[in-house]
C-alpha positions as CSV (number, residue, x, y, z in Angstrom):
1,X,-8.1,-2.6,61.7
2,X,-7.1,0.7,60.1
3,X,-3.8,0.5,61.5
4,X,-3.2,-3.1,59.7
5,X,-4.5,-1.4,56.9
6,X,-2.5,1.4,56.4
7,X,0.3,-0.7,57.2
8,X,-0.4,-3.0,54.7
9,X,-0.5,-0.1,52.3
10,X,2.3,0.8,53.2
11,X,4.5,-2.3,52.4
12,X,2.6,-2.2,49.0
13,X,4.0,1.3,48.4
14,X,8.0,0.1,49.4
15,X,7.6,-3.2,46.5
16,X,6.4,-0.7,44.0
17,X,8.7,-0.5,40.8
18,X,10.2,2.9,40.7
19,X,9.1,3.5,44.8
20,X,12.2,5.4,46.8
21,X,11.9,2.9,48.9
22,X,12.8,-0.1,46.7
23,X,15.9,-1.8,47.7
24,X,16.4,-3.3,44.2
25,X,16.4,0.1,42.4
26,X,20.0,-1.2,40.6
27,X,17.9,-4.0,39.3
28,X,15.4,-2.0,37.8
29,X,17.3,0.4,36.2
30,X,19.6,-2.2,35.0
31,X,16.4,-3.8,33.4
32,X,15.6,-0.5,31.9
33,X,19.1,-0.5,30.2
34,X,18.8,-3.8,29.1
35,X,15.3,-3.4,27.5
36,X,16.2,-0.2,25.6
37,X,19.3,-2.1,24.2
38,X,17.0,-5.0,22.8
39,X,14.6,-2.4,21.6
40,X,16.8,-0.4,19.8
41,X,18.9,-3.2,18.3
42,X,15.6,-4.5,17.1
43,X,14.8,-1.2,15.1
44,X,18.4,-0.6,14.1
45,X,18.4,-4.3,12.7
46,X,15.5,-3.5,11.0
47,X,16.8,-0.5,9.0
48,X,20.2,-2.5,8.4
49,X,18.1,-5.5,6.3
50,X,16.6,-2.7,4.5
51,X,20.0,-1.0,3.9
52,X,21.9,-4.6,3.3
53,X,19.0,-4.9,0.8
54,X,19.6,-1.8,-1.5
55,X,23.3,-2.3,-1.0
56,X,23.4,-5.9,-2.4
57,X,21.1,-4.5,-5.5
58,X,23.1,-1.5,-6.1
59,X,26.5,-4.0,-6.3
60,X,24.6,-6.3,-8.2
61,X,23.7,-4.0,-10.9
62,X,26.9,-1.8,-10.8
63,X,27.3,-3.1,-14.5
64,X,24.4,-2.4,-16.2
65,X,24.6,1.2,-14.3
66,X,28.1,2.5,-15.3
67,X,26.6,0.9,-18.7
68,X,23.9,2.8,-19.3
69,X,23.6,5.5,-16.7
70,X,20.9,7.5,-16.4
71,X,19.3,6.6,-20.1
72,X,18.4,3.5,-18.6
73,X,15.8,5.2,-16.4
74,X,14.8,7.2,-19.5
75,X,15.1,4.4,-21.9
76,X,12.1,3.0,-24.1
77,X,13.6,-0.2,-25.9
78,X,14.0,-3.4,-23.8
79,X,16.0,-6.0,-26.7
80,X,18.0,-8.3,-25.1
81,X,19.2,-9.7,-28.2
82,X,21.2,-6.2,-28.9
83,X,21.9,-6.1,-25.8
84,X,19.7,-2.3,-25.2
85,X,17.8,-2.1,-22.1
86,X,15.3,0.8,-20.8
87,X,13.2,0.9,-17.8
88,X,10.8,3.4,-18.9
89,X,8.0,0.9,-20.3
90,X,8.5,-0.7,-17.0
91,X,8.2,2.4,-14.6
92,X,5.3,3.3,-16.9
93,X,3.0,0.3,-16.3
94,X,3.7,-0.1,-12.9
95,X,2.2,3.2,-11.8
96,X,-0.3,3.7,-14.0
97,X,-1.3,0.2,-12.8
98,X,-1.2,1.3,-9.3
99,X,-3.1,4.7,-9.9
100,X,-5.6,3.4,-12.0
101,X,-6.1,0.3,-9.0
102,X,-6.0,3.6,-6.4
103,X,-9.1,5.5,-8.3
104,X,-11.4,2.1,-8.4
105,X,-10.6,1.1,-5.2
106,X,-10.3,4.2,-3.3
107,X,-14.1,5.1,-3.8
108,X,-15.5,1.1,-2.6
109,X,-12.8,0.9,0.1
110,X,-14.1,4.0,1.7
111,X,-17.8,3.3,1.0
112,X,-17.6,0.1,2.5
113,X,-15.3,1.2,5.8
114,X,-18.4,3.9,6.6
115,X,-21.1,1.3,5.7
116,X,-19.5,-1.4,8.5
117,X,-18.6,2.1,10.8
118,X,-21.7,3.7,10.9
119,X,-24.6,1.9,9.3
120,X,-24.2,-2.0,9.4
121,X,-26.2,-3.7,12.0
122,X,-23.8,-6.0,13.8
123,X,-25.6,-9.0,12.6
124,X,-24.4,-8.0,9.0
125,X,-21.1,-5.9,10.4
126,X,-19.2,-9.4,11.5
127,X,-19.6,-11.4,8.6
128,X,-18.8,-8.6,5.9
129,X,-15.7,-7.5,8.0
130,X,-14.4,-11.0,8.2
131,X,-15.2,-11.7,4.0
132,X,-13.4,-8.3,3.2
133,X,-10.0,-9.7,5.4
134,X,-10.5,-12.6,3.7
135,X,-10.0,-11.3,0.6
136,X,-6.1,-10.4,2.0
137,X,-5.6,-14.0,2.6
138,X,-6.0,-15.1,-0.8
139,X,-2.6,-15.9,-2.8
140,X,-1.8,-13.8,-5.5
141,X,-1.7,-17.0,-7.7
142,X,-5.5,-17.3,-7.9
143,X,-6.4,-13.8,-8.1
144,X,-4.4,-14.4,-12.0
145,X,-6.5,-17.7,-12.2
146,X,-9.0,-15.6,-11.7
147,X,-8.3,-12.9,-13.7
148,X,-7.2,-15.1,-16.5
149,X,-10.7,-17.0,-16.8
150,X,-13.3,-14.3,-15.6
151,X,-11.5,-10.8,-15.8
152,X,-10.2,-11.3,-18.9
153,X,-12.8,-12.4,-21.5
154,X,-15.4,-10.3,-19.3
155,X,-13.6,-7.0,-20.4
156,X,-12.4,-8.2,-23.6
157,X,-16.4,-8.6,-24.5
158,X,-18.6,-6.3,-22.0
159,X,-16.1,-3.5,-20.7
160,X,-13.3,-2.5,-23.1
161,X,-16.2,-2.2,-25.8
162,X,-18.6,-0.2,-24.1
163,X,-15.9,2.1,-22.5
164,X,-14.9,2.3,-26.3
165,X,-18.4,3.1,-27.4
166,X,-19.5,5.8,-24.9
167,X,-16.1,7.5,-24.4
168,X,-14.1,6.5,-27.3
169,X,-13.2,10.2,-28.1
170,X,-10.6,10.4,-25.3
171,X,-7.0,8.3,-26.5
172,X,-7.4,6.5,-23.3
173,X,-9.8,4.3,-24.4
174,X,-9.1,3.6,-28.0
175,X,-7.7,0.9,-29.7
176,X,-8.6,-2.9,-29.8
177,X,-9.4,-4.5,-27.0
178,X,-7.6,-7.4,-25.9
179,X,-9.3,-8.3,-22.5
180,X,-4.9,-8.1,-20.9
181,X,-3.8,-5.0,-20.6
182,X,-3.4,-2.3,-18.6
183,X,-6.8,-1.8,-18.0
184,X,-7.5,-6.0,-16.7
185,X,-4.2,-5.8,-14.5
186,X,-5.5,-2.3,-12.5
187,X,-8.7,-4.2,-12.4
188,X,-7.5,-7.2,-10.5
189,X,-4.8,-4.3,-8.4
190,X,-7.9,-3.2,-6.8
191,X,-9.3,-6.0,-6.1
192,X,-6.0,-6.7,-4.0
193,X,-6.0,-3.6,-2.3
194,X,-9.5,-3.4,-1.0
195,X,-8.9,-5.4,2.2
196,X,-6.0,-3.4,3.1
197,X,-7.5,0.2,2.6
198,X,-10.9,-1.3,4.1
199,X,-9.8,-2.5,7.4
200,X,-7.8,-0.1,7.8
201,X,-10.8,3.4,6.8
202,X,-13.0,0.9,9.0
203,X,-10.5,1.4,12.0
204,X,-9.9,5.0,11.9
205,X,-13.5,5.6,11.6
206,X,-14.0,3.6,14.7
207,X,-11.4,5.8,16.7
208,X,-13.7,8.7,16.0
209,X,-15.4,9.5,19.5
210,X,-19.1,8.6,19.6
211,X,-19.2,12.7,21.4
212,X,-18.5,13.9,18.4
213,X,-21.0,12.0,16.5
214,X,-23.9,12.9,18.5
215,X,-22.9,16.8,19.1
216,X,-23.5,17.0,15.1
217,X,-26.3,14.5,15.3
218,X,-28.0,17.4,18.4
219,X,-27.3,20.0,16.0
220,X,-29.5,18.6,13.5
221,X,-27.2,17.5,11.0
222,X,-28.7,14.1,8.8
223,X,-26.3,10.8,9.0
224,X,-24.5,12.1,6.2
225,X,-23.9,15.6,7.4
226,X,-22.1,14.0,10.4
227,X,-20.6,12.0,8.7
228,X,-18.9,14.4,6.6
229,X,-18.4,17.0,9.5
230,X,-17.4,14.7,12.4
231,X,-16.1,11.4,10.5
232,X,-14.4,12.5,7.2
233,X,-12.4,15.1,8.8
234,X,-11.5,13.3,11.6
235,X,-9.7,10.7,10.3
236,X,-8.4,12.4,7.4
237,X,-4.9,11.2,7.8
238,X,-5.5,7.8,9.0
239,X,-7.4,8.0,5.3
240,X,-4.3,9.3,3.7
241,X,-2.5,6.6,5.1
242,X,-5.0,3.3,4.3
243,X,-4.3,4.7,0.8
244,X,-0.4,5.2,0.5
245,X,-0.8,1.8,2.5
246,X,-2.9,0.3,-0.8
247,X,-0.6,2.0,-3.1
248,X,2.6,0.2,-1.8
249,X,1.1,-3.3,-2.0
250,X,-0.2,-2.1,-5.7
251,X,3.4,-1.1,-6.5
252,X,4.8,-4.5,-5.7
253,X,2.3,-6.7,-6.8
254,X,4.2,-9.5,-8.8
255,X,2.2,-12.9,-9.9
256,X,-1.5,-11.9,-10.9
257,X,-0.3,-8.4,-12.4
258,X,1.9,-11.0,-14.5
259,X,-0.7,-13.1,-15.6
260,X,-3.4,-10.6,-16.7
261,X,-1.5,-7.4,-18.2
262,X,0.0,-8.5,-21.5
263,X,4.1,-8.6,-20.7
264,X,4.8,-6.1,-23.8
265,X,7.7,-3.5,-23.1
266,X,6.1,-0.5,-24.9
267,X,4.4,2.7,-23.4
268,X,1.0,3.4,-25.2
269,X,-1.6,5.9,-24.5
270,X,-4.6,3.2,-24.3
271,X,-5.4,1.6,-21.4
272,X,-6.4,-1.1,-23.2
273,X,-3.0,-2.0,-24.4
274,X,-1.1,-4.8,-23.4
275,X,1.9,-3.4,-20.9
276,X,4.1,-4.5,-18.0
277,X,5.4,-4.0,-14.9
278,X,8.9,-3.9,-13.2
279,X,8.0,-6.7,-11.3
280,X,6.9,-8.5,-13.9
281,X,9.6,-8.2,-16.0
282,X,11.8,-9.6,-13.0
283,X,9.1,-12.5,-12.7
284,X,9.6,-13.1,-16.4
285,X,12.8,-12.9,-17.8
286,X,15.6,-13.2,-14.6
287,X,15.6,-17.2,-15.5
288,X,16.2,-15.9,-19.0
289,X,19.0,-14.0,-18.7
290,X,22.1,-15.7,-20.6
291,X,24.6,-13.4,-19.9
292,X,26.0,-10.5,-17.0
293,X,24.6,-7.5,-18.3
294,X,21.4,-8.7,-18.9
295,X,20.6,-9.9,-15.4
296,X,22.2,-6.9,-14.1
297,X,19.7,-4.7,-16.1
298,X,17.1,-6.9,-14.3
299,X,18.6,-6.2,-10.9
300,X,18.5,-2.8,-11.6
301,X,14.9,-2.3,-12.6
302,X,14.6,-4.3,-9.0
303,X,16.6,-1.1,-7.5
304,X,14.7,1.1,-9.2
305,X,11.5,-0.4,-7.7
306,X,13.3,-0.4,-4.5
307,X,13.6,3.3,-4.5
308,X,9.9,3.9,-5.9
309,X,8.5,2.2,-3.2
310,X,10.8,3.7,-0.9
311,X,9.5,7.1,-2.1
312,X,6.3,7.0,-2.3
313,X,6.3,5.9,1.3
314,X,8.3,9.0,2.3
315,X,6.2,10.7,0.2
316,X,3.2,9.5,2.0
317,X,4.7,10.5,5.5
318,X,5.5,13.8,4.4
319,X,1.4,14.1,3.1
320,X,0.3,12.4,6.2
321,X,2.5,14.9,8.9
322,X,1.3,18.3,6.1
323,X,-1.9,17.7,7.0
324,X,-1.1,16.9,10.4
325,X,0.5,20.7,11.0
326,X,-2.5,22.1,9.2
327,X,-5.2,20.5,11.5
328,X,-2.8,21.2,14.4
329,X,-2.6,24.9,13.3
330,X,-6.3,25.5,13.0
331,X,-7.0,24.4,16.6
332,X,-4.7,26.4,17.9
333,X,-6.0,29.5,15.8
């Protein structure tokens, strides 16, 4: 009986990939090559769409660049008619937008991912988890429906006056209110970004080992001493990332931004003002366009939002692997 069991072992052993014994080692490694090829043409194809993507925009909008040059980044006056076009008012909108999304969503997001983490009973965790995904499956169209009925005439008569009332002193929140703006689009921005930042804080707080939560919990620390001691810390850069993660998809946001913030090329000091976006402005006006130069201004401002994107993402990576070397460093100290 041993005996047929150690042979048996033993002819398990010889049919094991990798096993000295194999007889179809030339096989195998000829797998191996043939799975790293696939692999790595997959991720080189990816960085080529992204490269065939900002080289078709930069030959697109070659015109309107040697045109206007670097004043068009700088520029403040979008007039078609005479033929003058700046992206400033553009650039402008789109990340105060963003920001002004990131700091009312940032705070819920986060609240929410440590409510369904550490305090939710699972009766109520399932069911809140799957309505905040939800909210990432609905189009973009009918967050602007949404905005355009309920958003808009709510701040127009409840939040842009009593913002203007208690903290009027400050430029921000001065002048008439419109209900669009700047103010209604950042509004609906956050609303968008919430399931993203959620589920992914609600994740990273998951990873967090349960060891570490009761060591703090022994120590005597209440549920929110461990949870700023063992959670927070913990997944500090999966945080960091959930947000740059929101930002991006803020950033790009096209159809409800469109509908709720006003379309008016001018930078103004009140959120309350109508503005735009660059994606709006592409949304709006690139069926417009009558002649070269305008549409390659257009495609330009679609460069330009290439590269903040892009940027902000590197930027983000660069935070993310910072923090990284810090946390890293204090261990090892």
């Amino acid at each position: 009986m041993a005996q047929a069991l150690r042979e048996k072992t033993f002819e398990l052993a010889w049919q094991l990939p990798g096993s000295k014994g194999r007889r179809s080692g030339g096989s195998s490694r000829l797998g191996d090559t043939v799975f790293r090829a696939c692999t790595t043409l997959f991720a080189l194809t990816l960085l080529a769409v992204l490269g065939s993507i900002a080289l078709v925009l930069a030959y697109e909008a070659a015109g309107a660049v040697r045109e206007f040059g670097f004043g068009f980044l700088v520029g403040r006056e979008w007039d078609p008619v005479f033929r003058r076009f700046g992206a400033l008012p553009f650039i402008y909108g789109t990340l105060l937008s963003a920001v002004l999304a990131l700091c009312q969503a940032v705070p819920l997001t986060i609240g929410t991912a440590l409510f369904l983490s550490e305090l939710a009973p699972e009766w109520l965790r399932v069911p809140i988890s799957f309505l905040v995904e939800l909210l990432a499956t609905i189009p973009s169209v009918v967050y602007g429906l949404w905005g355009i009925f309920v958003l808009v005439p709510w701040c127009r008569s409840y939040v842009e006056p009593a913002l203007g009332s208690v903290f009027g002193f400050l430029p921000v929140f001065q002048g008439p209110g419109y209900g669009v703006g700047l103010l209604a689009a950042s509004m609906i921005l956050a609303v968008m970004i919430v399931p993203y930042i959620t589920s992914v804080a609600h994740e990273v707080f998951r990873a967090v080992p349960l060891a570490q939560r009761e060591a703090a919990l022994a120590l005597g620390a209440t549920r929110w001493e461990m949870v700023r001691v063992a959670v927070l810390p913990y997944g500090r850069m999966g945080i960091i990332g959930a947000i740059m993660l929101g930002l991006g998809r803020a950033i790009g946001e096209t159809m409800a931004v469109t509908m709720v913030i006003g379309n008016r090329a001018d930078i103004s000091v009140s959120w309350f003002a109508p503005a735009t976006t660059m994606a709006s402005v592409i949304a709006n006006e690139f069926n417009e366009a009558t002649y070269d130069l305008y549409t390659q201004a257009l495609v330009e401002i679609g460069l330009v939002l290439l590269v903040v994107t892009v940027t902000v993402n590197a930027l983000a990576r660069l935070l993310v692997w910072s923090v990284a070397g810090v946390e890293s460093g204090e261990q090892r100290g």
